[in-house]
C-alpha positions as CSV (number, residue, x, y, z in Angstrom):
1,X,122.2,86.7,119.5
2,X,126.0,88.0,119.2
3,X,127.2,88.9,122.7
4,X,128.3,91.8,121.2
5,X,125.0,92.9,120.0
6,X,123.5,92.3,123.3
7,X,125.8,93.9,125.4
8,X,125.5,97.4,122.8
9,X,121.5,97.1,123.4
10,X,121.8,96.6,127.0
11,X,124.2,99.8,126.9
12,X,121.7,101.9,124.5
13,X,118.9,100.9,127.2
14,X,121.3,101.9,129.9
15,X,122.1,105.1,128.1
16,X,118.5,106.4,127.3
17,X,116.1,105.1,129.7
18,X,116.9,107.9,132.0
19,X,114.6,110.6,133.5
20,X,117.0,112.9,131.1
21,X,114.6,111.1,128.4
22,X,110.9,112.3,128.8
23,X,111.2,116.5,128.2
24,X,111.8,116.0,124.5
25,X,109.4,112.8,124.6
26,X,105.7,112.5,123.8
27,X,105.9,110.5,127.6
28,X,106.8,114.5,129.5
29,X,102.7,114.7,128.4
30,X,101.2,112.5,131.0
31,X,104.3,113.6,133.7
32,X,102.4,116.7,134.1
33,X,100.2,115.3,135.8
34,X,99.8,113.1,139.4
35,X,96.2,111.6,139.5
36,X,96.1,108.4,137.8
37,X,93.0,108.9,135.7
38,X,94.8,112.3,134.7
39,X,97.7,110.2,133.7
40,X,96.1,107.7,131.6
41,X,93.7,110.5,129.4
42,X,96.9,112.2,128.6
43,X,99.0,109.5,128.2
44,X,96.1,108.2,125.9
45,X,95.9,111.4,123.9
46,X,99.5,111.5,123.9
47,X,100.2,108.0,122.5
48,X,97.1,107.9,120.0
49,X,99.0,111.5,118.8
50,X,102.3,109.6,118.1
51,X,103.3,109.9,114.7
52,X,105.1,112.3,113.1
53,X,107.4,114.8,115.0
54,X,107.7,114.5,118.4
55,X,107.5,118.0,119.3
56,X,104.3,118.4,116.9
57,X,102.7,115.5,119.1
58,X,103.8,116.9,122.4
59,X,102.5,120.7,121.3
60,X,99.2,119.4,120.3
61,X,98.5,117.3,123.2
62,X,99.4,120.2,125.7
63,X,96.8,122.2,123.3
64,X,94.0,119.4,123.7
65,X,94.7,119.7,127.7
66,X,94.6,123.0,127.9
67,X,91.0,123.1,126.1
68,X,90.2,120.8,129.1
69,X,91.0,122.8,131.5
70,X,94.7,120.7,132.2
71,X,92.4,118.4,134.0
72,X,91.2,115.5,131.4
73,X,89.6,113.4,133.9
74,X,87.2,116.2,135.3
75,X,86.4,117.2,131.6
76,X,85.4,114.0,130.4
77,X,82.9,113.0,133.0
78,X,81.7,116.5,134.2
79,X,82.0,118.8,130.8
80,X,78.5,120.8,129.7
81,X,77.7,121.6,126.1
82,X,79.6,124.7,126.2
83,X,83.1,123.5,127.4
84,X,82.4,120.4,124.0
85,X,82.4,123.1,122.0
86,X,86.2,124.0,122.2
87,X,86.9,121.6,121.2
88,X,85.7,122.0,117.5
89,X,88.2,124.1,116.6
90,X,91.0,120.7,117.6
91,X,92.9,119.1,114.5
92,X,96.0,116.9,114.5
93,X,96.6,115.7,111.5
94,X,93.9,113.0,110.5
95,X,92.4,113.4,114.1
96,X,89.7,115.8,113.9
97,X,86.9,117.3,116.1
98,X,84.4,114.4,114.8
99,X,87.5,111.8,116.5
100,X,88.0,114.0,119.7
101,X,84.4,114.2,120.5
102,X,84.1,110.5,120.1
103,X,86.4,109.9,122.8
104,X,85.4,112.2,125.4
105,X,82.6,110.1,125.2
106,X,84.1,106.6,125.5
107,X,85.9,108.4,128.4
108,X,82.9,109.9,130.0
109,X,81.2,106.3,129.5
110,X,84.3,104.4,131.2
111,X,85.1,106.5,133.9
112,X,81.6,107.0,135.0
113,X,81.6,103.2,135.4
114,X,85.5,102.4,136.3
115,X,88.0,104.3,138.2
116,X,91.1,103.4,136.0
117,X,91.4,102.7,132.2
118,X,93.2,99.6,132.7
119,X,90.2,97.6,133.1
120,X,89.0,98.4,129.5
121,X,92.5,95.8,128.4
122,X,92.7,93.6,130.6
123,X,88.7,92.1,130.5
124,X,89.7,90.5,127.1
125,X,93.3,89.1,128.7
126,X,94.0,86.0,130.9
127,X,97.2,86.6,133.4
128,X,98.2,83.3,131.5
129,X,98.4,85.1,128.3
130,X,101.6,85.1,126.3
131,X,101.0,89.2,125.4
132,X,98.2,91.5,124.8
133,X,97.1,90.4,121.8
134,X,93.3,89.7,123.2
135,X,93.4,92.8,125.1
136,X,93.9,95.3,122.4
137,X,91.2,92.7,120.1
138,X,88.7,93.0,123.3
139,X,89.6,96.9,124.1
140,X,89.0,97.8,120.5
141,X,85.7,96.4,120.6
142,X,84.8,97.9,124.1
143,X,86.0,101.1,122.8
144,X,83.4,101.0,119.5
145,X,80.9,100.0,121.6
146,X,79.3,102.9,121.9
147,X,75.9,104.2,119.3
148,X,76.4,106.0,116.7
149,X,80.5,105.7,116.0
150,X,81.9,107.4,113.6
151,X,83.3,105.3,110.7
152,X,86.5,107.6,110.2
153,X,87.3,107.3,113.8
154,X,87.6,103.8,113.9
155,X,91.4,104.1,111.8
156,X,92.3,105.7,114.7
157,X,92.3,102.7,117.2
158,X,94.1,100.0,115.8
159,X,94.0,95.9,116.9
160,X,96.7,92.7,116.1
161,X,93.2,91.7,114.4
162,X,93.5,93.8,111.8
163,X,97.1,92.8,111.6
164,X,98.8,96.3,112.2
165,X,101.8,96.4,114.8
166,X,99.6,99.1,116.9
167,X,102.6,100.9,118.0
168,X,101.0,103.6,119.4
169,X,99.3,101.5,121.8
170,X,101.7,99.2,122.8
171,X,103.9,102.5,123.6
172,X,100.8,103.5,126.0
173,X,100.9,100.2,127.6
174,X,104.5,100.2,127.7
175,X,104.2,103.8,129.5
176,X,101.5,102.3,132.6
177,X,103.3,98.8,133.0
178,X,106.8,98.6,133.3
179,X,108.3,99.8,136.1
180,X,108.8,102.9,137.2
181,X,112.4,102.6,138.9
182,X,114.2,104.5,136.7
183,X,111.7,107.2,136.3
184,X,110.3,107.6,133.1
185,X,107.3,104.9,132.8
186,X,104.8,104.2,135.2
187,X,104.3,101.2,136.3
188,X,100.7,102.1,137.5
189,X,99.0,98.7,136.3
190,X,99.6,95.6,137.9
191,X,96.9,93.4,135.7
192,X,99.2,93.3,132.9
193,X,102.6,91.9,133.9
194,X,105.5,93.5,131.8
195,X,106.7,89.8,130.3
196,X,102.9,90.1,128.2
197,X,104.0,93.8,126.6
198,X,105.0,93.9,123.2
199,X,107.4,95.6,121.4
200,X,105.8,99.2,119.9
201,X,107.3,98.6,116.4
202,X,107.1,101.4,113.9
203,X,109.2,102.0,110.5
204,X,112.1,103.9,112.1
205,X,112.7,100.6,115.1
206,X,112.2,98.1,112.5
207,X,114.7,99.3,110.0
208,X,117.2,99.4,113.2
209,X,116.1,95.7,114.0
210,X,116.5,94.1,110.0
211,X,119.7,96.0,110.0
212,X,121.1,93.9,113.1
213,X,119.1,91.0,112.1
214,X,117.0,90.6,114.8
215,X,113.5,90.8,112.6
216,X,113.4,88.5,109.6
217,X,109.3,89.5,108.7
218,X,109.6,91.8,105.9
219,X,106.2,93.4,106.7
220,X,105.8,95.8,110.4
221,X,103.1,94.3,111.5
222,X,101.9,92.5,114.4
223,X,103.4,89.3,113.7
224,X,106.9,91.4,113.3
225,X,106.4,93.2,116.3
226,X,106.1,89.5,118.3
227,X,108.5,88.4,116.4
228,X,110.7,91.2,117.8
229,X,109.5,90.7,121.5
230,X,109.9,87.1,121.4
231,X,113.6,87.4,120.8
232,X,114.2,90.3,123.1
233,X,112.8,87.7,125.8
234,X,115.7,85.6,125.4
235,X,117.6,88.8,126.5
236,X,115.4,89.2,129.3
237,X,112.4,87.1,129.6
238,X,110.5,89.4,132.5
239,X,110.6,92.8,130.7
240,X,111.8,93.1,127.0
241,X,110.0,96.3,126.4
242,X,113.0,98.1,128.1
243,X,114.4,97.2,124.4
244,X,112.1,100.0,123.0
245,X,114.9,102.4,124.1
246,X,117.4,101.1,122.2
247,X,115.7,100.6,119.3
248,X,113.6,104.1,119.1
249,X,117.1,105.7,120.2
250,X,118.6,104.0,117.3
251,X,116.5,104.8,114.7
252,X,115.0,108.1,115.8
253,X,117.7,110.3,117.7
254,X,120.9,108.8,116.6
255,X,118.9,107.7,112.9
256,X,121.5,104.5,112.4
C-alpha cells in the first residue's frame, strides 16, 4: 500500500473513532446500558437492525427496548405471556413479530444456560483460528437449533457459509472485541482476539475500498470482506477492524 494511502486511513481512523462517534451511531444503542448481558441483547438487536438509515435503526431498537421494559436481559429469561404479546405489534422492515419472538427465545434458551452470549461464537472457533469464519458457521447453527424455526427468520442471521460478507455481525463482533480505550467499542470478550475480526463490509465500504484499490473481488462477499482484512493486517496485524472507521466514514458520512 501507498504511504500516502496509509497515513490518510490511519488519519480517518484517528479522526472518527472518537466517543464524539456513537450518538448518531447504531453503537449509542447498547451504551445505554452497563450490565453485560444488557449490552450484548441490544447490541444484538442493534446490529441485526443495521441496514438502512442509521437513525431508522437506532429509533426502532430504542422502540424494541422500550417494549422490554429497557431491560432485555430480564425480559428474555423472565417474560410471561402477556409482556410476549407487545411485542406483536414490532416491525422493522423485513423483521417482523414472527422474527422477534424467535429470538427472545434463542435468548431465553442461551441465557438460561450461559451468562454471556459470547460463548454461542466462540464453541465453533479455535484461538488458533485465522478469523471467525467457524464461529459465525457454528453460531448460525446453535442459533437454529431450536424446534419449530421459522423458515423466514433464518434470512435474518447470515454465515461465510452461505457466502454473504455478514456485515452486520461482524459489526457486532467488532462492537464486544476490540478495545475499548478510546471509548466507543467494548472490548468485553476476551475469547476472540481482535487479530481474528473481520472487516464488516457492506456496499457503501466496498465502493470506498475498489475506489483506492484495496479490494480487487468484484463481488461483497465473504471472500471480499477477508480479502479486505487481510490487507489491512499488513497495516496493523493485531487489530485491522479499527479500519472500519475509515472506511464507513468514507463512504457513509463524507459519501467519497
Amino acid at each position: 500500500m501507498h504511504p500516502e494511502l496509509e497515513k490518510f486511513l490511519n488519519a480517518k481512523v484517528r479522526l472518527y473513532e472518537q466517543p464524539s462517534f456513537i450518538a448518531a451511531d447504531p453503537i449509542c444503542v447498547p451504551h445505554r446500558f452497563s450490565k453485560l448481558q444488557d449490552i450484548e441483547i441490544a447490541g444484538f438487536f442493534a446490529a441485526i437492525f443495521a441496514w438502512g438509515n442509521r437513525t431508522t435503526i437506532i429509533n426502532k431498537a430504542t422502540e424494541l427496548l422500550q417494549l422490554m421494559d429497557n431491560a432485555p436481559h430480564d425480559f428474555c429469561l423472565q417474560h410471561s405471556e402477556k409482556e410476549l404479546h407487545r411485542l406483536l405489534q414490532f416491525k422493522h422492515r423485513t423483521f417482523n413479530s414472527t422474527d422477534l419472538l424467535y429470538f427472545v427465545q434463542f435468548f431465553h434458551t442461551h441465557y438460561s444456560k450461559y451468562t454471556s452470549l459470547e460463548s454461542a461464537f466462540t464453541a465453533g472457533m479455535k484461538r488458533t483460528d485465522e478469523n471467525t469464519a467457524h464461529g459465525l458457521n457454528a453460531f448460525y447453527q446453535y442459533f437454529f437449533s431450536l424446534p419449530d424455526v421459522p423458515a423466514r427468520t433464518m434470512k435474518h442471521i447470515a454465515c461465510p457459509a452461505k457466502k454473504s460478507a455478514c456485515k452486520r455481525l461482524n459489526m457486532f463482533l467488532r462492537w464486544m472485541v476490540r478495545s475499548n480505550k478510546h471509548a466507543v467499542d467494548f472490548g468485553l470478550w476476551k475469547n476472540i482476539k481482535p487479530s481474528q475480526l473481520v472487516l464488516p463490509l457492506d456496499v457503501h465500504a466496498a465502493r470506498v475500498a475498489r475506489s483506492f484499490g484495496l479490494l480487487t473481488r468484484p463481488a461483497t462477499d465473504w471472500q471480499a470482506a477477508v480479502e479486505i482484512t487481510n490487507l489491512m493486517k499488513t497495516l496493523d496485524a493485531k487489530d485491522p477492524c479499527k479500519y472500519d472507521y475509515a472506511l464507513f466514514a468514507l463512504g457513509v458520512l463524507e459519501r467519497f
